[in-house]
PAKOLKE-125154 format. One record per residue (C-alpha): residue in three letters; x, y, z; residue number from 0. Coordinates in steps of 0.05 Angstrom, whole numbers, plus 5000, padded with zeros to 4 digits. Each point is the difference from the previous one (the first is absolute). Example, Ala and Ser with C-alpha at 12.3 -4.5 7.8 and 13.67 -1.06 7.14 Angstrom:
% PAKOLKE-125154
ATOM  code    c1    c2    c3  pos
ATOM   ALA  5246  4910  5156    0
ATOM   SER  5027  5069  4987    1
This chain:
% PAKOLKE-125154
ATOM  code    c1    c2    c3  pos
ATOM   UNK  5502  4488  5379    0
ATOM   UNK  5061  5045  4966    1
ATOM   UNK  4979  5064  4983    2
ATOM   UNK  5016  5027  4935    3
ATOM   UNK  4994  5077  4989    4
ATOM   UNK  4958  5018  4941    5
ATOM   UNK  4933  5028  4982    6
ATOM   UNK  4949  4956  5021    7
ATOM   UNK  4927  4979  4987    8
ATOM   UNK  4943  5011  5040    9
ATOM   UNK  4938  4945  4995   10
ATOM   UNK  4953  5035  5057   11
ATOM   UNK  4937  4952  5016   12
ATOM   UNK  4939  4997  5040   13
ATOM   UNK  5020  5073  5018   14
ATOM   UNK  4936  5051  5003   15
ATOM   UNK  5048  5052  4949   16
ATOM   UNK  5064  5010  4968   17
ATOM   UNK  5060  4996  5067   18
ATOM   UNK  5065  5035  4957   19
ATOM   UNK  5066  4969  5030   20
ATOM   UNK  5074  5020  4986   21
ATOM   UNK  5036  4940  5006   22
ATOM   UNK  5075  4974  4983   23
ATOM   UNK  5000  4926  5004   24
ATOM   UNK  4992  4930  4965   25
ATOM   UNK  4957  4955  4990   26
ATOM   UNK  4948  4986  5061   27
ATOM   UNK  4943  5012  5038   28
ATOM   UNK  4980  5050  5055   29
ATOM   UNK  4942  4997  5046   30
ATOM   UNK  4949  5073  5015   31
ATOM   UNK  4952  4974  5046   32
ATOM   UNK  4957  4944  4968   33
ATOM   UNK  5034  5028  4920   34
ATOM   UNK  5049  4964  4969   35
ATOM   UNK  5051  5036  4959   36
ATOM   UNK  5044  4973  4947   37
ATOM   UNK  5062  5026  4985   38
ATOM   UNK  5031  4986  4939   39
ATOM   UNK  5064  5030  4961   40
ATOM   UNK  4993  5026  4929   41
ATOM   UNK  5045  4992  4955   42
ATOM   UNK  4954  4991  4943   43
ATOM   UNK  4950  5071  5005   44
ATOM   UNK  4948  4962  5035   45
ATOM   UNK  4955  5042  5036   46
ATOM   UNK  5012  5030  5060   47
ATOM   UNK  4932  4982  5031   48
ATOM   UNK  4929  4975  4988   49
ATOM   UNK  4939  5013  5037   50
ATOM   UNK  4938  4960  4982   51
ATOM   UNK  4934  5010  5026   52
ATOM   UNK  4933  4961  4971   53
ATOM   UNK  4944  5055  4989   54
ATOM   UNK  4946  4947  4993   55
ATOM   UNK  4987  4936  4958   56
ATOM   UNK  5003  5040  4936   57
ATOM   UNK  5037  5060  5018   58
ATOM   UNK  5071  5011  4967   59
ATOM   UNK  5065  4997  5066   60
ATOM   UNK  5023  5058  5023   61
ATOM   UNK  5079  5003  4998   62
ATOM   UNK  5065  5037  4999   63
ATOM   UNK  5053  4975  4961   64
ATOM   UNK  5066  5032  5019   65
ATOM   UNK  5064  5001  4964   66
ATOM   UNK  5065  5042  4994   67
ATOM   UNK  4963  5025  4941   68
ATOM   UNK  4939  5031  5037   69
ATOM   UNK  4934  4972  5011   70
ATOM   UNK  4935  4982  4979   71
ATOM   UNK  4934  5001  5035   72
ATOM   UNK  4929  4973  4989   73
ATOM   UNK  5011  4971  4931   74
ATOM   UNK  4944  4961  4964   75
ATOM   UNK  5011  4957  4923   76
ATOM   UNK  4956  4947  5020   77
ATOM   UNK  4930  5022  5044   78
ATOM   UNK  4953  5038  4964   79
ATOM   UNK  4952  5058  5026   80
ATOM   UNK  4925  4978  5019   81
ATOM   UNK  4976  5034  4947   82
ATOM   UNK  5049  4964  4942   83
ATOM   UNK  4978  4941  4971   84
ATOM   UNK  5068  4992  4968   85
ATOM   UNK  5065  5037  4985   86
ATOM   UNK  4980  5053  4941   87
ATOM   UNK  5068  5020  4972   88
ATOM   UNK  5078  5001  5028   89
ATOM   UNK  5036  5068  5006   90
ATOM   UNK  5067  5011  5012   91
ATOM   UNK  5033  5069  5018   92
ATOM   UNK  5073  5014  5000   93
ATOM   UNK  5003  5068  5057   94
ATOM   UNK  5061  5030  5014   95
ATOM   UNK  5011  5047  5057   96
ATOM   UNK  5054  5049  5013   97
ATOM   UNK  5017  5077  5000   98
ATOM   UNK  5001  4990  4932   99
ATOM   UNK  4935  4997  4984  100
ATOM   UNK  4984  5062  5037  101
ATOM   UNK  4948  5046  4955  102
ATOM   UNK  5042  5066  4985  103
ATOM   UNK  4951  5039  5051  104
ATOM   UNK  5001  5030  5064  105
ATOM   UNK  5010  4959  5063  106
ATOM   UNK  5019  4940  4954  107
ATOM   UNK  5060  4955  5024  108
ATOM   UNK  4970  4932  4988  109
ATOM   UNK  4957  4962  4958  110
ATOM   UNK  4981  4936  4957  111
ATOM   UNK  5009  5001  4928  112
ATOM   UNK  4923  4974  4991  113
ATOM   UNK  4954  5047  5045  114
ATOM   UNK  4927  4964  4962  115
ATOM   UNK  4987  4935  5001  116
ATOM   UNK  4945  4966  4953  117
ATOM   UNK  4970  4927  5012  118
ATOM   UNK  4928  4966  4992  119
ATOM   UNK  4962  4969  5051  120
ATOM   UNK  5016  4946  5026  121
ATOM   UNK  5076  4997  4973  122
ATOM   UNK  5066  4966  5035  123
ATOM   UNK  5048  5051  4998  124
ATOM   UNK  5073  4989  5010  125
ATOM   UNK  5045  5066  5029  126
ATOM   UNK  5074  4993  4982  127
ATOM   UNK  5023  5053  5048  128
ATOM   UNK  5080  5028  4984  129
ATOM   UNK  5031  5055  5051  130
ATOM   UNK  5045  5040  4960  131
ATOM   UNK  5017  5035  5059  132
ATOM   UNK  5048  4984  5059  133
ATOM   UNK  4947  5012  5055  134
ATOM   UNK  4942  4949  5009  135
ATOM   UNK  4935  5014  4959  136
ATOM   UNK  4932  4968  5007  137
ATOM   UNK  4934  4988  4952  138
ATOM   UNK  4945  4997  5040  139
ATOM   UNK  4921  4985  4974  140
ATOM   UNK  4947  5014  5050  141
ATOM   UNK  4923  4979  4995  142
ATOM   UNK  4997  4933  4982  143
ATOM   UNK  4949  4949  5028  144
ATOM   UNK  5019  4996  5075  145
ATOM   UNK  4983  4926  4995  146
ATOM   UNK  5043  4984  4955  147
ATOM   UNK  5062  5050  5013  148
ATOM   UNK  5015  5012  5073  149
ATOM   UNK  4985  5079  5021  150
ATOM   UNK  4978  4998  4924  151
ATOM   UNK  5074  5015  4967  152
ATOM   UNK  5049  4969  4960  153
ATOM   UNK  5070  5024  5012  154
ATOM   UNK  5074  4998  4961  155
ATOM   UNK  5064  5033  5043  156
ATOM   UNK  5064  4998  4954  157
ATOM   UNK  5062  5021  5033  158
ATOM   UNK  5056  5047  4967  159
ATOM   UNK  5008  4964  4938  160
ATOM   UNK  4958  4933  4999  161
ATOM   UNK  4939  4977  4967  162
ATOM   UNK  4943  4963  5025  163
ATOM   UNK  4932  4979  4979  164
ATOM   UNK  4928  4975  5015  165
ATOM   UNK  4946  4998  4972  166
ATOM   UNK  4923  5015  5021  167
ATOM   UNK  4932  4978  4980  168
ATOM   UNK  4956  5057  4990  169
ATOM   UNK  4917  4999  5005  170
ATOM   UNK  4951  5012  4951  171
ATOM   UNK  4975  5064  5025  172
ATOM   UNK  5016  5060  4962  173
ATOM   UNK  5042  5041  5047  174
ATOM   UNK  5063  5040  5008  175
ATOM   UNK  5054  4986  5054  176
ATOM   UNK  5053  5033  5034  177
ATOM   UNK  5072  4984  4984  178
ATOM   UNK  5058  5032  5044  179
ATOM   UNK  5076  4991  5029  180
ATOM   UNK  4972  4990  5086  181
ATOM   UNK  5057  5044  5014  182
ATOM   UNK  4968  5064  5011  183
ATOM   UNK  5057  5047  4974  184
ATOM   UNK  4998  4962  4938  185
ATOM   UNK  4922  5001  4977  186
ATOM   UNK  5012  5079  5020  187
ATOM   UNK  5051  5014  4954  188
ATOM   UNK  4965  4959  4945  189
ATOM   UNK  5007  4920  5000  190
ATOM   UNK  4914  4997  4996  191
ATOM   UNK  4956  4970  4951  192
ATOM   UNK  4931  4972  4987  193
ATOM   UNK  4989  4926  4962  194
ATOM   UNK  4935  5005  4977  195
ATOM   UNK  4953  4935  4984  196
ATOM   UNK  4946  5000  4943  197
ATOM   UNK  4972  5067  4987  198
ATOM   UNK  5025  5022  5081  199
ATOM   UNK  4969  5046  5047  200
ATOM   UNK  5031  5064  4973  201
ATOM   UNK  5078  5029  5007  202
ATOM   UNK  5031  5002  5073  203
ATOM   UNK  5024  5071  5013  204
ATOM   UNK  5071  5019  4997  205
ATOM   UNK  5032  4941  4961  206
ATOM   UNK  5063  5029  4955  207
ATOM   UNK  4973  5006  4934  208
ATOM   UNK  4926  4985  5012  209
ATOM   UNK  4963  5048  5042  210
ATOM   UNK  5016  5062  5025  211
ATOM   UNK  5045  5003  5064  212
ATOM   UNK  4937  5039  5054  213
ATOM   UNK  4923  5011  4978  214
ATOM   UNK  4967  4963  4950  215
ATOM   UNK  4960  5033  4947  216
ATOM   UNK  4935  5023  5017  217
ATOM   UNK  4955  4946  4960  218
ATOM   UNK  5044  4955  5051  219
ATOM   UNK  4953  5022  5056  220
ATOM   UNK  4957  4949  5025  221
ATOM   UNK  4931  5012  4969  222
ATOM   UNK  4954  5041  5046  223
ATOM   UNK  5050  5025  5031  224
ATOM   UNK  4986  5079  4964  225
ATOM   UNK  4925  4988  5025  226
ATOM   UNK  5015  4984  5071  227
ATOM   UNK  5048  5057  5001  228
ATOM   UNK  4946  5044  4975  229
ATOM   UNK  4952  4975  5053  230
ATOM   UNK  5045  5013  5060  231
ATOM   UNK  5012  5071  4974  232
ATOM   UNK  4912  5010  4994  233
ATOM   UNK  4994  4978  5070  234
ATOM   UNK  5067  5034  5031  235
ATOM   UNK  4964  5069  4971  236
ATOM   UNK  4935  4979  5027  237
ATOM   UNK  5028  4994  5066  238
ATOM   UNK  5031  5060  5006  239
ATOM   UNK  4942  5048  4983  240
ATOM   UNK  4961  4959  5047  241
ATOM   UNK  5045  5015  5049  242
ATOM   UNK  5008  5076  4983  243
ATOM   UNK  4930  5008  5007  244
């Protein structure tokens, strides 16, 4: 077999998760224990690698599509929610990331240029993800159905840049989900935001341009919550004059 030295693709299958593997080399196979590995040069910006793994008979795959681009994770056109009978609008979002979008406040260095995102129930939405930035940035949506999204996210990583996108199918219960860059450093210094379906669940805290960065406003606290406080204070005073008599 001649070896060639370029980037090459990665086809991982019947592996139980993602195996990441620098290689320099052409076109070929490679054995890891009962796996097969294809290798494959790109010339063309094919991806990098592929996982697939079948959730059940009606369950959308879970994969990774890598490229020099970035990747993609978890994303869903085609299988709809249990609770969709059909496909109720498409949304598409154009999100940029960078230093640029920072909000002119305090502890600021990054952000997206969108911080609120708006869709109905049961909507395909389509994330076309640009890094304006030299460093990687992600778009990350947690609390989809588990079923249907593996560890119930959909995720975009763009490197310094590049553009990718994906797109999501969202349920039809009205609720409001967390949107962040994973790296930590980066939702700290601002890249956070909430996409909220229907009428939502109410604002997450401390998204740039939303909610306020630490406590919520008091007619945010859960209700009951003055009553049981009021309670505990009755019977912490009870017990101590019982105990000073």
């Amino acid at each position: 077999m001649k070896a060639e030295r370029s980037h090459s693709r990665l086809s991982l299958r019947a592996l139980p998760s993602l195996v990441l593997l620098m290689l320099c080399c052409g076109q070929g196979f490679a054995q890891v224990g009962s796996s097969t590995i294809e290798v494959i040069p790109i010339a063309d910006r094919v991806p990098l690698a592929r996982e697939v793994h079948s959730q059940h008979e009606h369950a959308a795959d879970h994969n990774m599509q890598f490229d020099d681009r970035g990747m993609v994770m978890n994303s869903n056109s085609d299988v709809l929610p249990q609770d969709c009978e059909s496909i109720s609008e498409d949304i598409e979002f154009t999100v940029r990331a960078g230093t640029d979008y920072a909000l002119n406040a305090a502890g600021r260095t990054f952000g997206f240029d969108v911080h609120d995102y708006r869709v109905p129930p049961c909507s395909r939405v389509t994330i076309h993800f640009y890094n304006d930035d030299q460093v990687r940035h992600q778009w990350m949506l947690h609390g989809l159905p588990r079923y249907l999204y593996p560890q119930g996210m959909f995720h975009l990583e763009a490197n310094g840049g590049q553009h990718v996108m994906g797109s999501f199918i969202v349920p039809s219960d009205d609720a409001t989900y967390l949107v962040h860059c994973d790296i930590t450093q980066h939702m700290e210094k601002g890249m956070k935001a909430q996409l909220v379906v229907g009428a939502g669940s109410g604002d997450l805290w401390s998204v740039p341009g939303v909610s306020a960065d630490f406590n919520r406003p008091t007619e945010k606290v859960p209700r009951g919550t003055w009553l049981l406080m009021t309670a505990m204070g009755m019977l912490a005073g009870a017990m101590l004059i019982t105990m000073k008599r």
